[in-house]
DSSP file (Angstrom, degrees, kcal/mol; ACC not computed):
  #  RESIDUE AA STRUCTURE BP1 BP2  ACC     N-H-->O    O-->H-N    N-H-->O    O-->H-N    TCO  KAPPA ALPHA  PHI   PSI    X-CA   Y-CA   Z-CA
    1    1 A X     >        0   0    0      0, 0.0     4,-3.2     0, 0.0     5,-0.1   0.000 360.0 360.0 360.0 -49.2   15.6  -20.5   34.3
    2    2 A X  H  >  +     0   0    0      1,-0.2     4,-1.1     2,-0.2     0, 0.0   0.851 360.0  44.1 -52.2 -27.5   16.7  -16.9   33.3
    3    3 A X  H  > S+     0   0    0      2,-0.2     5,-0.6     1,-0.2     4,-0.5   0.927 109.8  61.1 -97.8 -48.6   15.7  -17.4   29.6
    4    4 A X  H  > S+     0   0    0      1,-0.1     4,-0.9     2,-0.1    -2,-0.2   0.890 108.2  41.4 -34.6 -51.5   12.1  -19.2   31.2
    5    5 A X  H >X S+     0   0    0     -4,-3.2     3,-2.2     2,-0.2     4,-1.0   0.964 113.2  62.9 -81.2 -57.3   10.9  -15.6   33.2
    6    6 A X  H >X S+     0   0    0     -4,-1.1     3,-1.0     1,-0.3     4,-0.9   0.433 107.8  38.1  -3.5-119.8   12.3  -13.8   29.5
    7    7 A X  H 3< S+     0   0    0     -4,-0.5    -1,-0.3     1,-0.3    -2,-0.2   0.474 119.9  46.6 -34.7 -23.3    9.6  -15.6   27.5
    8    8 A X  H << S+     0   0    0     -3,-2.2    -1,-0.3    -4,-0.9    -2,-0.2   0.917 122.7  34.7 -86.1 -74.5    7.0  -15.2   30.2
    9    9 A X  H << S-     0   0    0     -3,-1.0    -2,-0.3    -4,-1.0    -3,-0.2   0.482 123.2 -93.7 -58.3 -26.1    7.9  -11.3   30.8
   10   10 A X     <  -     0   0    0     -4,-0.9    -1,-0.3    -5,-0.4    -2,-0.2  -0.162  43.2 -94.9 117.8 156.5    8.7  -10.5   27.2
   11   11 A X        -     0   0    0      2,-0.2     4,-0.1    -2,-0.1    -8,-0.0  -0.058  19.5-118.7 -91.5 170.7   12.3  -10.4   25.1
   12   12 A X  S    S+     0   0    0     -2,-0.1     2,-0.3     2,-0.1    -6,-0.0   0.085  82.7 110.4-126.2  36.9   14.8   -8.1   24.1
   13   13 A X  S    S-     0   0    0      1,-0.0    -2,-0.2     0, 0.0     2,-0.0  -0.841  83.9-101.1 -76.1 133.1   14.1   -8.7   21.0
   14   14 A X        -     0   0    0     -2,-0.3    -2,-0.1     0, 0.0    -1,-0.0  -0.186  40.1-126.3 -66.5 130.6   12.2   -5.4   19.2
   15   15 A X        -     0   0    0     -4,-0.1     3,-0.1     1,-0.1     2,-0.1   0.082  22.2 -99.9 -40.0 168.6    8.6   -5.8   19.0
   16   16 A X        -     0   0    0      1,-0.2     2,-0.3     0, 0.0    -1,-0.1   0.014  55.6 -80.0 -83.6-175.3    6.7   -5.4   16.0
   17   17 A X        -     0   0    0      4,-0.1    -1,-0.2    -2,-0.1     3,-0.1  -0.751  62.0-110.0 -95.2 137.6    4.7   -1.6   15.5
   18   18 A X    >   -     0   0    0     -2,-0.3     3,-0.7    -3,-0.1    -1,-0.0  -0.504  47.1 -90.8 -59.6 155.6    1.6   -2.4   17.9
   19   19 A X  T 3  S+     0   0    0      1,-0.3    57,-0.1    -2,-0.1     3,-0.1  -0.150 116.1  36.1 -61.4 175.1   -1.5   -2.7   15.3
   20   20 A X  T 3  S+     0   0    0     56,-0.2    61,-0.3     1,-0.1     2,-0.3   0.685 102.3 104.8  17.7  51.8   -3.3    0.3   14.6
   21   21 A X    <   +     0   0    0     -3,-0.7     2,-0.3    59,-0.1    -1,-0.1  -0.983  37.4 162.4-140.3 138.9    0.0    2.5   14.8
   22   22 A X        -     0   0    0     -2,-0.3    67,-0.1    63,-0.3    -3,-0.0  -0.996  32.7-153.0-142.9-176.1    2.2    4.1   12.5
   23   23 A X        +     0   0    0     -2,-0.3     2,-0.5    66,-0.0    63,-0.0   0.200  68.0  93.6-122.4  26.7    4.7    6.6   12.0
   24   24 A X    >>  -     0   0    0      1,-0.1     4,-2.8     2,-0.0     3,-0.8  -0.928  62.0-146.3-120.9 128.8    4.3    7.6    8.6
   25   25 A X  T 34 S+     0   0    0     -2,-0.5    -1,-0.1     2,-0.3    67,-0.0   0.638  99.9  50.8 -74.1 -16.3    2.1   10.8    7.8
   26   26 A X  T 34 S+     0   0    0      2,-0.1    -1,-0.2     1,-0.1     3,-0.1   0.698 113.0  47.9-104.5  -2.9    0.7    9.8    4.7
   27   27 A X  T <> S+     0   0    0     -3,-0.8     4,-2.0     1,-0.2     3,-0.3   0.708 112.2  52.2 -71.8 -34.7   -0.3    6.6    6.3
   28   28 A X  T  < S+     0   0    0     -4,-2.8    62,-0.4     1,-0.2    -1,-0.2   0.188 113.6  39.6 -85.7  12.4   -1.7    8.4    9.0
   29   29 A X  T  4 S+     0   0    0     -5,-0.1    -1,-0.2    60,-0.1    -2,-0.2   0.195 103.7  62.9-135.6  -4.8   -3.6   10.4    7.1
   30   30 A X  T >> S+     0   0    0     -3,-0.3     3,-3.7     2,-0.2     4,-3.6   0.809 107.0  58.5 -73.1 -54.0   -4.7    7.6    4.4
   31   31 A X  H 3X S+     0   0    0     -4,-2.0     4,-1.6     1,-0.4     5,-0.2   0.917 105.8  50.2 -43.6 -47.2   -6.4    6.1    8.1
   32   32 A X  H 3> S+     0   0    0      1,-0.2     4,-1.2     2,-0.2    -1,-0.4   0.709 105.9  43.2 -68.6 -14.5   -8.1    8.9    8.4
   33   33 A X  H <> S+     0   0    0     -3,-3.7     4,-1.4     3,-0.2    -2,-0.2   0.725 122.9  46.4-100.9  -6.6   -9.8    9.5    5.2
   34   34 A X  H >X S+     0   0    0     -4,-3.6     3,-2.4     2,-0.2     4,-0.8   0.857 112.0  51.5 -72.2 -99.6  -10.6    5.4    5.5
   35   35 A X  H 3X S+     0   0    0     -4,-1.6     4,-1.0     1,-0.3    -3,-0.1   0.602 113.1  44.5  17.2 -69.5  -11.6    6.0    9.0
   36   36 A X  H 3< S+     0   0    0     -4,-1.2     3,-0.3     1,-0.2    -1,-0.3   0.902 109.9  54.3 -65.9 -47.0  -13.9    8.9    7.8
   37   37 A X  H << S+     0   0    0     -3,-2.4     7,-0.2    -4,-1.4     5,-0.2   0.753 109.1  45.7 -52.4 -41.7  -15.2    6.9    5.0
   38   38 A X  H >< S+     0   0    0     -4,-0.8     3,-2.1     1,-0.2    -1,-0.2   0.508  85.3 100.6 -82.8 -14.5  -16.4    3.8    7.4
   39   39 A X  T 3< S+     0   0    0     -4,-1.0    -1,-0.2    -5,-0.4    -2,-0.1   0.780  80.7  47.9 -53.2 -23.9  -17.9    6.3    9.7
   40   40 A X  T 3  S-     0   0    0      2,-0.2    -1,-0.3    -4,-0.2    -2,-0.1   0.817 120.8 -96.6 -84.2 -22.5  -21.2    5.5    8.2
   41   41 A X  S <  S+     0   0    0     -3,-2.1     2,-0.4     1,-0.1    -2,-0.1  -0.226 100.0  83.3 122.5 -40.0  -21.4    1.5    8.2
   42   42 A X        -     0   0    0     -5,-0.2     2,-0.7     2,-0.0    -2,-0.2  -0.872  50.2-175.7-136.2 142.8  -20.3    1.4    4.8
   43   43 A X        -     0   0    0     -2,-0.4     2,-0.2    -5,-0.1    -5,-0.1  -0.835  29.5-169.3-129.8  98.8  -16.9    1.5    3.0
   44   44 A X    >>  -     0   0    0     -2,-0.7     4,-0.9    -7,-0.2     3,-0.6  -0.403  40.1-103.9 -98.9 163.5  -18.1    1.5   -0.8
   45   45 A X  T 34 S+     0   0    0      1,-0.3    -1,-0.1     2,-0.2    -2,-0.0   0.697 123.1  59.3 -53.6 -14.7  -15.5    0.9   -4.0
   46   46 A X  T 3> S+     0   0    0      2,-0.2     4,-1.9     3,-0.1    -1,-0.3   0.847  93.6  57.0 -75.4 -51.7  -16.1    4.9   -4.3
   47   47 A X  H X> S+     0   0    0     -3,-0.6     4,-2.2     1,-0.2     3,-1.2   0.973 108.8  47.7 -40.5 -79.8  -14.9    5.7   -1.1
   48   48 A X  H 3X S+     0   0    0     -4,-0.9     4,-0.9     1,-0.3    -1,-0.2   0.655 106.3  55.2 -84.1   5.8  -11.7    4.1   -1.9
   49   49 A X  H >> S+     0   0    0      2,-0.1     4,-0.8     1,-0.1     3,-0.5   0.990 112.3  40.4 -53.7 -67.9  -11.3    5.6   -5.1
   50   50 A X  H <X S+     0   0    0     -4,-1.9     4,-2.7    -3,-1.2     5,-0.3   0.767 104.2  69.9 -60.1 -34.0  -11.5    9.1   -3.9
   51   51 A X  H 3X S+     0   0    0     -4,-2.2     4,-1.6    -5,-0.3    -1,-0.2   0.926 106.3  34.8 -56.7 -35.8   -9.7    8.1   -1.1
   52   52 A X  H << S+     0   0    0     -4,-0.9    -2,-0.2    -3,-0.5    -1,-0.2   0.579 112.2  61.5-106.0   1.8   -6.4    7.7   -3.4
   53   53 A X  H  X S+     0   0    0     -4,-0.8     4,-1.7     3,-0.1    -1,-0.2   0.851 107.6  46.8 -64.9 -44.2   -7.4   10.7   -5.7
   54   54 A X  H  X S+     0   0    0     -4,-2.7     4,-1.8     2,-0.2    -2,-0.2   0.787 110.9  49.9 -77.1 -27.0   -7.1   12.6   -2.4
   55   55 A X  H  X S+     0   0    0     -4,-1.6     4,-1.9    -5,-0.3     6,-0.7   0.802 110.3  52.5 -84.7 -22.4   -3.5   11.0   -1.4
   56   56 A X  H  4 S+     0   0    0     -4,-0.2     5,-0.3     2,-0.2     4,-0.2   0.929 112.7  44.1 -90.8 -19.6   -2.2   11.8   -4.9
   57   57 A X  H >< S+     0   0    0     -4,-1.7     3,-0.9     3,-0.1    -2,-0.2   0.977 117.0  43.1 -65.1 -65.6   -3.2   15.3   -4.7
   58   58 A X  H 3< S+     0   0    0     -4,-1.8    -3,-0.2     1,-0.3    -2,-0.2   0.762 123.8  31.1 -45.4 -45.5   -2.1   15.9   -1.4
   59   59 A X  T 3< S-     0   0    0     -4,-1.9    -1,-0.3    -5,-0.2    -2,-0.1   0.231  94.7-127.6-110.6  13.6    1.2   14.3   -1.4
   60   60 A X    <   +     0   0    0     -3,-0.9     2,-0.3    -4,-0.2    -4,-0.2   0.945  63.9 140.2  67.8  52.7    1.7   14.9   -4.7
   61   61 A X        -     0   0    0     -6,-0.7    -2,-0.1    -5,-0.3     5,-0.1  -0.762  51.3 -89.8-120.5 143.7    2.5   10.6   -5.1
   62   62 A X        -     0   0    0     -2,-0.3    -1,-0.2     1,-0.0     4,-0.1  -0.109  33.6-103.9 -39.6 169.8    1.5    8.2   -8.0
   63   63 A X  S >> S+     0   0    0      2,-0.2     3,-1.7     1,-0.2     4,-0.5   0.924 118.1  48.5 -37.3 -76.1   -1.5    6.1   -8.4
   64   64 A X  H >> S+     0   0    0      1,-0.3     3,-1.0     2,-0.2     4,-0.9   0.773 107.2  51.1 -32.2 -54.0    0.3    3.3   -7.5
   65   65 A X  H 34 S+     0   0    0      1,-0.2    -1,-0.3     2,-0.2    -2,-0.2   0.458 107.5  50.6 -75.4  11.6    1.7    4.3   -4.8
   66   66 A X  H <> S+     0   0    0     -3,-1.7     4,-0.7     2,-0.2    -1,-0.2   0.411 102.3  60.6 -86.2 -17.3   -1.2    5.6   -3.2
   67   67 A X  H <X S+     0   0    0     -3,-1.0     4,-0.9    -4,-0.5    -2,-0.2   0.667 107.5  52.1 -94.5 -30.9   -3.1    2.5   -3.7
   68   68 A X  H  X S+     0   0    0     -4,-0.9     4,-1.2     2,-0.2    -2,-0.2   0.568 106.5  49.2 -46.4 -31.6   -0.3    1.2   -1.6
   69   69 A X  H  4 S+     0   0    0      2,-0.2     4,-0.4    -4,-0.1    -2,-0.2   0.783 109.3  50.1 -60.3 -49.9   -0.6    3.5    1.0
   70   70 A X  H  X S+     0   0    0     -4,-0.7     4,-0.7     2,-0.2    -2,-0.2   0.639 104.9  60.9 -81.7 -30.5   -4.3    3.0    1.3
   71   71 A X  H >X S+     0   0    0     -4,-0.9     4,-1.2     1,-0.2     3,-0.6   0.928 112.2  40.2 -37.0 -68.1   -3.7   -1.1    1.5
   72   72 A X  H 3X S+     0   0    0     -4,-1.2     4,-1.2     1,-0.2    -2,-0.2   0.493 115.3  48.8 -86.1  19.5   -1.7   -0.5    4.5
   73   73 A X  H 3> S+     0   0    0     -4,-0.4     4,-2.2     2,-0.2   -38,-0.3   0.506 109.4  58.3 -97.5 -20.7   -4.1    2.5    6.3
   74   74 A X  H << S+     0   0    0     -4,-0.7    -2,-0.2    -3,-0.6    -3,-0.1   0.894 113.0  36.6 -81.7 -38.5   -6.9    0.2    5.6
   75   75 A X  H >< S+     0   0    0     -4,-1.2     3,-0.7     2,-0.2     4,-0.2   0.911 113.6  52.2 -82.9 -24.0   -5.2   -2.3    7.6
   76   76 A X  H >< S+     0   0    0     -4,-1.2     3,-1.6     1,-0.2   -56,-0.2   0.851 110.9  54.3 -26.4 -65.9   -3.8    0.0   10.1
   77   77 A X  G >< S+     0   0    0     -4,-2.2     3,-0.5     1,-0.3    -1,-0.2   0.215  89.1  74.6 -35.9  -7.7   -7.7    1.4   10.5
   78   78 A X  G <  S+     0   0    0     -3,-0.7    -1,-0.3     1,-0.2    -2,-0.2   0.772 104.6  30.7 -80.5 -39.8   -8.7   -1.8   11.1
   79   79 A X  G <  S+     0   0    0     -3,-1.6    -2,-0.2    -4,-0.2    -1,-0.2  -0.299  89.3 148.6-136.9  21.9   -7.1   -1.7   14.9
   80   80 A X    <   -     0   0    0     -3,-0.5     3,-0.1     1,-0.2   -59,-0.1  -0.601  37.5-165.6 -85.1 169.5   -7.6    2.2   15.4
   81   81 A X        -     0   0    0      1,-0.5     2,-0.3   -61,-0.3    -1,-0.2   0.284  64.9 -64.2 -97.5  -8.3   -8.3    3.8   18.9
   82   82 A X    >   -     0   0    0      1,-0.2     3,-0.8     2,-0.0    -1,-0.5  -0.837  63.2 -60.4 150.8 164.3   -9.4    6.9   17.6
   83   83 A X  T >> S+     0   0    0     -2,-0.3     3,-2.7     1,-0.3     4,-1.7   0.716 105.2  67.9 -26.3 -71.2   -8.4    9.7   15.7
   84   84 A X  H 3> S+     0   0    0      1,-0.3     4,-1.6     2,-0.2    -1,-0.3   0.766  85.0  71.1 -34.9 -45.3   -5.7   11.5   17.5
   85   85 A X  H <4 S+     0   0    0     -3,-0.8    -1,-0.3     1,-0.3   -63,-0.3   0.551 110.5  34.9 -68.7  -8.6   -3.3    8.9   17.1
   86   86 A X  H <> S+     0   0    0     -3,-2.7     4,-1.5     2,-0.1     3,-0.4   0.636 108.0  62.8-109.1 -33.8   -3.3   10.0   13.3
   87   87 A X  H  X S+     0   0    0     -4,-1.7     4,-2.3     2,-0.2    -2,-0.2   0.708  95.2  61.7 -55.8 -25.4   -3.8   13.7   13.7
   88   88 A X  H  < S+     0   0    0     -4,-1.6    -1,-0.2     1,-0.2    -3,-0.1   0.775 113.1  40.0 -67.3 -36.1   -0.3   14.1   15.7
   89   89 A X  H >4 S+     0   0    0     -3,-0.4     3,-1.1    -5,-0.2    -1,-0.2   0.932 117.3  45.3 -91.9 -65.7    1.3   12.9   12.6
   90   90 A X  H >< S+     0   0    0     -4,-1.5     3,-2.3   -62,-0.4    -2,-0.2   0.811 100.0  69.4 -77.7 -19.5   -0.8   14.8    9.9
   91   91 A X  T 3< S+     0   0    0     -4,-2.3    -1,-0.3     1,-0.3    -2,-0.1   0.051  74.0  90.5-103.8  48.0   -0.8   18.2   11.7
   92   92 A X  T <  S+     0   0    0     -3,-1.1    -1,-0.3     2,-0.1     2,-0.3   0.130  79.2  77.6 -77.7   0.0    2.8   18.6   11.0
   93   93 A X  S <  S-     0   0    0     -3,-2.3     5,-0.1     1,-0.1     4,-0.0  -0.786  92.2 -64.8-118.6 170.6    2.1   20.2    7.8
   94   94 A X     >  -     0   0    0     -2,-0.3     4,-1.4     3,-0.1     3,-0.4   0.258  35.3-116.8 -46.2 171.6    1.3   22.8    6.9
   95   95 A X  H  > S+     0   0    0      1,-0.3     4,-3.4     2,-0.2     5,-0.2   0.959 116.1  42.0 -84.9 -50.2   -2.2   24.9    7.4
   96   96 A X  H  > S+     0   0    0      1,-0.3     4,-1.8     2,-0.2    -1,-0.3   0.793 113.2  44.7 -45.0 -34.4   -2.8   24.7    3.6
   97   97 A X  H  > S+     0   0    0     -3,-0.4     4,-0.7     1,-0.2    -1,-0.3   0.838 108.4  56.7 -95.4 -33.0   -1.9   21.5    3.0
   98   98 A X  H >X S+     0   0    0     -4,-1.4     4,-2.2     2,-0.2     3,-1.1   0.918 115.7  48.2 -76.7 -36.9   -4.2   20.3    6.6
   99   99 A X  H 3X S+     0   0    0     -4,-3.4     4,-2.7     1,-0.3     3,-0.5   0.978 110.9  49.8 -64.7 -53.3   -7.6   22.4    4.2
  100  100 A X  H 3X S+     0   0    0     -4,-1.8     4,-0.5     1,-0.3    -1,-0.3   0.598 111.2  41.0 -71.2 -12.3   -6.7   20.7    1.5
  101  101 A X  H <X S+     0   0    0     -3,-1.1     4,-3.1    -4,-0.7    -1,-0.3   0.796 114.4  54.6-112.6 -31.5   -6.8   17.4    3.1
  102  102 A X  H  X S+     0   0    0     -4,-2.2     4,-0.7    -3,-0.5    -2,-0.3   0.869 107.5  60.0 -34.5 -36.2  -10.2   18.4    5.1
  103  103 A X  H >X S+     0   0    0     -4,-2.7     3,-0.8    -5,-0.3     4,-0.5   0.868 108.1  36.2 -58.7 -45.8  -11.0   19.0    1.8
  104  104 A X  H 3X S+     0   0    0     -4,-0.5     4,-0.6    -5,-0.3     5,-0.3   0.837 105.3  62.2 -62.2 -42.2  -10.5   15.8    0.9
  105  105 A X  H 3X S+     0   0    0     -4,-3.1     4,-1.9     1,-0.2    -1,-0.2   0.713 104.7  52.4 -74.6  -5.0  -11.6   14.1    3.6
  106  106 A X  H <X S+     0   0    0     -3,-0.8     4,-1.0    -4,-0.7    -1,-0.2   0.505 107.3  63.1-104.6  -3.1  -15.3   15.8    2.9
  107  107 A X  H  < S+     0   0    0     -4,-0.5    -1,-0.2    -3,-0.2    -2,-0.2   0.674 101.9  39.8 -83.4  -4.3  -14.8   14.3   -0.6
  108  108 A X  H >< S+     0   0    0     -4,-0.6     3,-2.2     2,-0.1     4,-0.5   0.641 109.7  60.7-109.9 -53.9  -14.7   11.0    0.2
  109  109 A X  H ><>S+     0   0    0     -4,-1.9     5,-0.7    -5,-0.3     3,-0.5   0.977 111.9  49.7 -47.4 -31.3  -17.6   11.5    2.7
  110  110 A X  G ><5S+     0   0    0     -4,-1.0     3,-0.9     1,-0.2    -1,-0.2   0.565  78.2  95.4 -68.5  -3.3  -19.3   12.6   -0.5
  111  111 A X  G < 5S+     0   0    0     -3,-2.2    -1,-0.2     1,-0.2    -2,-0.1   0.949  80.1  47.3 -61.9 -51.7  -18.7   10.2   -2.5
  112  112 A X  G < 5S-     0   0    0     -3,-0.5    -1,-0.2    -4,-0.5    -2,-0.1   0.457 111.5-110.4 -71.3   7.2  -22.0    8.0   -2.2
  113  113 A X  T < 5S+     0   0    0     -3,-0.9     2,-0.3     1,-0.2    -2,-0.1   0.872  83.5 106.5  39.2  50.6  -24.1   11.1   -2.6
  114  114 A X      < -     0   0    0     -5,-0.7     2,-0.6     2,-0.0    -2,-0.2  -0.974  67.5-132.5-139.6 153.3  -25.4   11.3    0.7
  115  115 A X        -     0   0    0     -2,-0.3     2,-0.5    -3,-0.1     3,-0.1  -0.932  28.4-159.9 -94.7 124.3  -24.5   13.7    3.4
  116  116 A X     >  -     0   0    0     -2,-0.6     4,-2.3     1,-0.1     5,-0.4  -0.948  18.1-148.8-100.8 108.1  -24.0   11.6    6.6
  117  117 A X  H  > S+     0   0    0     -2,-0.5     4,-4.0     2,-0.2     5,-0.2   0.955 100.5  55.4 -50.4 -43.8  -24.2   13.3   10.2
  118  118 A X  H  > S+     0   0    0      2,-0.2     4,-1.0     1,-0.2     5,-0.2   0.963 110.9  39.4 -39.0 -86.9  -21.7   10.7   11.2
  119  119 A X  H  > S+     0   0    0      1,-0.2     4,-3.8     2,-0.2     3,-0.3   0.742 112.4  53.6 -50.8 -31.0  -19.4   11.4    8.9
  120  120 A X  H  X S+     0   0    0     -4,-2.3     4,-1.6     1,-0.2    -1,-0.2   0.978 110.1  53.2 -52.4 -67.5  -19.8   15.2    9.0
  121  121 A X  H  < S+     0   0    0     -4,-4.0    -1,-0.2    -5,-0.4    -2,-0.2   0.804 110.0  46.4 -43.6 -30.9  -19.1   14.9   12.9
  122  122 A X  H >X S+     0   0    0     -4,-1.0     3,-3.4    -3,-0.3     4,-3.4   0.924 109.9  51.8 -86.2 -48.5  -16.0   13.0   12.4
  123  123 A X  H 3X S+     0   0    0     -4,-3.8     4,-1.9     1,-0.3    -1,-0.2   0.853 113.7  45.0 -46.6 -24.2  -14.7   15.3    9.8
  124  124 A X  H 3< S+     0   0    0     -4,-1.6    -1,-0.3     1,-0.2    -2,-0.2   0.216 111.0  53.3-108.5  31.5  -15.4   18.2   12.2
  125  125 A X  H <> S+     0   0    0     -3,-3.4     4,-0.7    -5,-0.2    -2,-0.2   0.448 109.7  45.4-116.1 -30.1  -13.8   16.3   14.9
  126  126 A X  H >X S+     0   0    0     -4,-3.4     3,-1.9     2,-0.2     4,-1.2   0.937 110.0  64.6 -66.2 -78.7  -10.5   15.7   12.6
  127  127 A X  H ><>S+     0   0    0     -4,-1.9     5,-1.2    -5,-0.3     3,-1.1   0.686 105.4  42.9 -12.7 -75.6  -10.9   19.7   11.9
  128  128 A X  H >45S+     0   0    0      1,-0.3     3,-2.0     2,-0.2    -1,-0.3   0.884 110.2  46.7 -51.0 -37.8  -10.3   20.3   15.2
  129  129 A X  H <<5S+     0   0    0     -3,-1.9    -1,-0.3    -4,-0.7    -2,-0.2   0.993 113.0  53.1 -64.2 -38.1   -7.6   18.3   16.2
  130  130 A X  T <<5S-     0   0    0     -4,-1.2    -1,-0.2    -3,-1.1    -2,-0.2  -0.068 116.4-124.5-106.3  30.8   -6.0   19.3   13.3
  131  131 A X  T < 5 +     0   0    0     -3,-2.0     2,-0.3     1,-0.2    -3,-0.2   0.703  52.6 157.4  26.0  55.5   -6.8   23.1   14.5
  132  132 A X      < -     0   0    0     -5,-1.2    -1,-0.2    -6,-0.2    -2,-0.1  -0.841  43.3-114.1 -98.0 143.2   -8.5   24.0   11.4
  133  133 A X     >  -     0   0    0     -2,-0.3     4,-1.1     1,-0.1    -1,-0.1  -0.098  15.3-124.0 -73.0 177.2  -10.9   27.0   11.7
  134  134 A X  H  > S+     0   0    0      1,-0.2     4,-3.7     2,-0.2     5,-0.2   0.928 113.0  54.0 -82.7 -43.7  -14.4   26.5   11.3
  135  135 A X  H  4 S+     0   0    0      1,-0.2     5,-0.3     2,-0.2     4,-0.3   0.934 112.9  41.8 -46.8 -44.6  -14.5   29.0    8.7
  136  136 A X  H >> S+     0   0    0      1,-0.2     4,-2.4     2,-0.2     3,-1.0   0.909 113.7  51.7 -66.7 -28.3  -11.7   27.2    6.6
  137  137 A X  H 3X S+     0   0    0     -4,-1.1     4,-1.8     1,-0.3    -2,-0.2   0.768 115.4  43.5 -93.7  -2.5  -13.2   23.7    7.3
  138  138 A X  H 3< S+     0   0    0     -4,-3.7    -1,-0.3     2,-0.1    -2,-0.2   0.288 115.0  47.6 -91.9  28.8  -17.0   25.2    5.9
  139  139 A X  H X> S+     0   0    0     -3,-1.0     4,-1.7    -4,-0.3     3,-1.1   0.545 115.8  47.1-123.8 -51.0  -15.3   27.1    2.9
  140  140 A X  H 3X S+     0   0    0     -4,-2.4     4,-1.5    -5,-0.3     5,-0.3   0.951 111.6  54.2 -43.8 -71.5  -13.2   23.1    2.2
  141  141 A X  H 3X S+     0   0    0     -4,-1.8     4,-1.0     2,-0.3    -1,-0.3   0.783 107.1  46.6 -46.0 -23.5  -16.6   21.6    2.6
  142  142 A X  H X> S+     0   0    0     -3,-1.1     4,-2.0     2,-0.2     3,-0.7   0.950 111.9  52.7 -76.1 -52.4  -18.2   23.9   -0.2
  143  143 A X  H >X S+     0   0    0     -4,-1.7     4,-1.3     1,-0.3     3,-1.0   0.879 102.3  54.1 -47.7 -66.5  -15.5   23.1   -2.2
  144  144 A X  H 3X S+     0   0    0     -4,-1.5     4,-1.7     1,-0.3    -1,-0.3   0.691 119.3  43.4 -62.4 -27.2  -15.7   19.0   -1.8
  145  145 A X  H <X S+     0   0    0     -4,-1.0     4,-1.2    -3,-0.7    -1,-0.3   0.853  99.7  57.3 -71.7 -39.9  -19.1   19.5   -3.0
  146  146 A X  H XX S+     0   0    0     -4,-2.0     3,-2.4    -3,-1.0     4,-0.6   0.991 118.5  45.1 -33.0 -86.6  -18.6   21.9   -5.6
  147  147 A X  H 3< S+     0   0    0     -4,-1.3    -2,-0.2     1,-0.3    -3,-0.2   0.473 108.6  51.6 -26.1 -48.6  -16.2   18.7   -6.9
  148  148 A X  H 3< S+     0   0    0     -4,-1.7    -1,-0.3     1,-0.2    -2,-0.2   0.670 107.6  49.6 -68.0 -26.7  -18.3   16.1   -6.3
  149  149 A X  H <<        0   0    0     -3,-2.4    -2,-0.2    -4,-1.2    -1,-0.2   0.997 360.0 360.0 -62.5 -61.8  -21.2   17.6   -8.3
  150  150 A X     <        0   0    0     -4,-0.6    -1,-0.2    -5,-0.0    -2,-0.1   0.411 360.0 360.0 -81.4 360.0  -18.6   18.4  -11.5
């Protein structure tokens, strides 16, 4: 009977990580530049290109393993609630390292060669959480453009 209300009420065996959660910061920051990318409608073979250009700069990582990263943030992103739950994680690092990945993230919105209000809003909704000035996140944004032109 004890085991029956167990299996009804849940085990004390450990759950799995709920979907759209992790606890790794360069997964949590892959979600977001996926995240940012889909923010339009469309999540084009460019996007995720740039997307793992931006994870090997930033975390300084192979190819490979950034394309691995970005496998599981795409599915991670799949099940997000929002933003925050990724920011907690990425704005442990440092201030530089948080431009440089705004930076990024307005390189992958660039990527299709359209400026999107959507995506622009989400990027200055990341900014914030991730208490980047405005000034730093328009001098990152010149910069992801400068790049994307070159």
């Amino acid at each position: 009977m004890m085991n029956w209300l167990k299996s009804i009420f849940g085990s004390e065996e450990p759950q799995e990580v709920e979907a759209g959660r992790t606890d790794d910061p360069k997964v949590a920051a892959a979600a977001l530049l996926v995240e940012t990318a889909i923010s339009d409608g469309i999540y084009a073979d460019i996007e995720s290109t740039r997307i793992v250009e931006v994870l090997t700069k930033t975390f300084d990582i192979s190819t490979d393993e950034a394309s691995t990263i970005l496998n599981e943030a795409e599915d991670v992103a799949e099940h997000a609630t929002g933003a925050h739950q990724y920011t907690t994680l990425v704005k442990t690092l440092p201030e530089a390292n948080r431009i440089a990945f705004i930076e990024g993230l307005y390189y992958v919105t660039l990527a299709d060669g359209e400026k999107c209000p959507f995506e622009d809003a989400f990027v200055r909704h990341v900014a914030s959480l991730l208490h980047i000035e405005d000034r730093d996140r328009a001098e990152a944004r010149k910069r992801a453009e400068q790049q994307s032109l070159a």
